[in-house]
N, C-alpha and C positions, 0 to 999 in steps of 0.2 A: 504494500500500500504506500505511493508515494506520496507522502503528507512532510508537512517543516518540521513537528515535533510530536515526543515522544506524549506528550500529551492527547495531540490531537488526533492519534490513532486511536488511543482507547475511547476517544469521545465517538469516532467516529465506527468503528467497532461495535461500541454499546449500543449507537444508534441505530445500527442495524440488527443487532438481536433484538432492540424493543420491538421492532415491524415486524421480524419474524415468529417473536414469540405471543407478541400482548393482543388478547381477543380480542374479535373483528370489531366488535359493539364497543372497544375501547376507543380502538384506532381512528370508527367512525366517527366518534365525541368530538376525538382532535380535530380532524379532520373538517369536520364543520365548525369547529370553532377558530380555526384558522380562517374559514371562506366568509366567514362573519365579519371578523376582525378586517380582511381584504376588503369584504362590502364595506365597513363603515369607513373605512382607510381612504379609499376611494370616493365617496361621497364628504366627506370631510375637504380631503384635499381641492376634488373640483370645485366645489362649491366655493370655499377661500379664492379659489383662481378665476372662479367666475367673477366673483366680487370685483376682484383686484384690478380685471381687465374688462371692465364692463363695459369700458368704453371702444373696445376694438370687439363687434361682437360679429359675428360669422352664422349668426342663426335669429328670428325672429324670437321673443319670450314663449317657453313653452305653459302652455297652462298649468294649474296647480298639480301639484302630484294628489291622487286620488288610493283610495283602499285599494281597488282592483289593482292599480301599477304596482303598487308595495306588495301587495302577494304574489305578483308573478316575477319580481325580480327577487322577492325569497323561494320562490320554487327555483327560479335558476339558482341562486347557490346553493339549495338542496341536491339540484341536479350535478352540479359541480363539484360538491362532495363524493356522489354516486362516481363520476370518473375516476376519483383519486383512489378511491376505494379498491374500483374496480382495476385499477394499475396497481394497487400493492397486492392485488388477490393474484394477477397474472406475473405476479416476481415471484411472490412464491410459489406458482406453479412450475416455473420456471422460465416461462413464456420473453419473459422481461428480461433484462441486465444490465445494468451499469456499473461503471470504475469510479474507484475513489481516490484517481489522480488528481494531482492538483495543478500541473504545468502546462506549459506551454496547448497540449493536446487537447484539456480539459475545455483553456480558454477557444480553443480553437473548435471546439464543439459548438458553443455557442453560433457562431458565424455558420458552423453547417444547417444546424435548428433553425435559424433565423431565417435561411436562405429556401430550405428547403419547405417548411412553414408557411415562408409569403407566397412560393409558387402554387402550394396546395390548397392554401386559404383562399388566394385567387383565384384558381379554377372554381371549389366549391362554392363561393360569391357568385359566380359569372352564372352555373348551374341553376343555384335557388333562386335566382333573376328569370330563369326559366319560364316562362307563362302558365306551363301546367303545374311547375312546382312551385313556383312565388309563393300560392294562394294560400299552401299546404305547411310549408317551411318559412318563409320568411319576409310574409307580409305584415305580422304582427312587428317587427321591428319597425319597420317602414310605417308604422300606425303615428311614428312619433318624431313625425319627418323634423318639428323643432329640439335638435339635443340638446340633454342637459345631461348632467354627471351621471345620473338615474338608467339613465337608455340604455346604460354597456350593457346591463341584466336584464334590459327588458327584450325577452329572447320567446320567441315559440321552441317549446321545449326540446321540438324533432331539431329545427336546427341546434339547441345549444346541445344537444346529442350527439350531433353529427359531426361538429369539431370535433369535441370530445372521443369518439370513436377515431377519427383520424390520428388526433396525439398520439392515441395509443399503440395507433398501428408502428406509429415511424416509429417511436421507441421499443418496437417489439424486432421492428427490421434492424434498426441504426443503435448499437450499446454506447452511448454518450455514457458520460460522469456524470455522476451528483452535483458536482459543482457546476457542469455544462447546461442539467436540466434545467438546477433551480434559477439559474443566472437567465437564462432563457424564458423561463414563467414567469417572473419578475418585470421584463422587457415586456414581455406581450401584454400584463396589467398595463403598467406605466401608456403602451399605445394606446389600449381600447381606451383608458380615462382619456389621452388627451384628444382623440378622438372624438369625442363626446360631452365637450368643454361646453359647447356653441358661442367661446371666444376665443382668440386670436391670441397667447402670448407673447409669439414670436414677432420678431422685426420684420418689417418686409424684406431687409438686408436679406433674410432669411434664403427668399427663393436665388441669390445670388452666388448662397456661399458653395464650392466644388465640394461633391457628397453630401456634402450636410441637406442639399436642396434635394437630393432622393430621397428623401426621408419624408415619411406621410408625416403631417400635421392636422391641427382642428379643423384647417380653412378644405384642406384637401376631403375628410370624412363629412362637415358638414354638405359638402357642394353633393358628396353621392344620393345624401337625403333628399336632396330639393330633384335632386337628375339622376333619375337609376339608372341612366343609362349608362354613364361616366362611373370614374374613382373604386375600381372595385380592391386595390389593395390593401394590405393591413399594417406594412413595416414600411415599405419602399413604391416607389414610385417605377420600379423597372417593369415588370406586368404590363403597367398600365400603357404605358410609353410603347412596349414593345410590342402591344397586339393593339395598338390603337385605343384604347376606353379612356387615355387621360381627359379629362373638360380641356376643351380647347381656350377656356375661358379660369383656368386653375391661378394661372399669376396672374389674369388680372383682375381678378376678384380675391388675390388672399387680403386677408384680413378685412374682408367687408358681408357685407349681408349680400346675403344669394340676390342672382338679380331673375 
């Protein structure tokens, strides 16, 4: 196990006899109480940023949030529980595997996740835009064409399943690290929040800086709401660019309200 110290093998050691040993109905507990703490993580931070940047906003005010939204954006992190779940039941079937490197390789995981992630997220986006399956999969997101931090949960279940089922595959195909996964799930939170700001933090410098400007932003996930037709990436801009769906209308509308 290449780890810095003699400590953090046993830490990380132990951490793996907890998942292999501690019943399922334990794990579960954590497990949701981690996607809890991500939800509240998440709404806390948006909301602050929405604040902050109120004055650069990239989406009309969404209406109030209602019961019905709050229960279905807790059934998504219920559901979301169910995947993690459902990944530590297929580690230890064996199905799963990952390293508990920590070098160069590990960080390098990351960059494959990421890479391989946005082309697949992008394909199944382009799919559930599908007309026969929109209606079934992922019209309920698009119910809430004005985002607010709220939206990233607000999922029809079959689609937030359907990621979910996909994660699972790649790490069933692809043995990343530990450190590759979490560093990787981490990122993908961090997008969907700012995705789903329905303001603009960034500078318009923004669209000018080399790489930095392949990189999805708020202005970019809001514009997909108002125009399904356009912006169907999740991390990068390269998808979009590369089969054509970028808005033709992406820099000149970042940081402003859809036109």
């Amino acid at each position: 196990m290449s780890v810095a110290g003699g400590d953090e093998v046993i830490d990380m050691e132990t951490l793996i006899d907890l998942l292999r040993e501690l019943p399922l109905w334990r794990l579960a507990v954590i497990f949701l109480a981690e996607n809890l703490l991500i939800f509240a993580l998440v709404l806390l931070a948006g909301r602050w940023i929405a604040r902050r940047f109120r004055h650069r906003p990239v989406s009309h005010l969404p209406p109030a949030v209602g019961g019905a939204d709050m229960r279905l954006a807790l059934l998504t992190v219920m559901l979301n529980t169910c995947v993690t779940l459902a990944g530590l039941m297929l580690w230890r079937a064996g199905y799963i595997h990952f390293r508990t490197d920590t070098g160069w390789r590990a960080w390098l995981d990351v960059v494959v996740l990421l890479v391989v992630m946005d082309l697949l997220m992008y394909l199944l986006h382009r799919v559930a835009h599908a007309r026969w399956l929109f209606p079934l999969m992922h019209r309920t997101h698009h119910n809430y064409e004005r985002v607010q931090p709220l939206a990233l949960f607000l999922l029809n279940p079959f689609e937030n399943l359907g990621f979910g089922v996909l994660w699972l595959v790649v790490i069933m195909l692809y043995d990343a690290s530990w450190l590759g996964m979490s560093t990787y799930l981490l990122i993908n939170v961090v997008f969907g929040a700012i995705g789903h700001l329905g303001v603009e933090p960034l500078p318009d410098s923004w669209r000018r800086v080399p790489l930095l400007n392949y990189l999805t932003t708020s202005s970019f996930h809001a514009q997909h709401h108002q125009h399904l037709a356009h912006n169907y990436g999740f991390y990068t801009l390269i998808w979009d660019r590369l089969f054509g769906t970028l808005s033709p209308r992406y820099e000149a509308d970042f940081g402003r309200l859809p036109w």
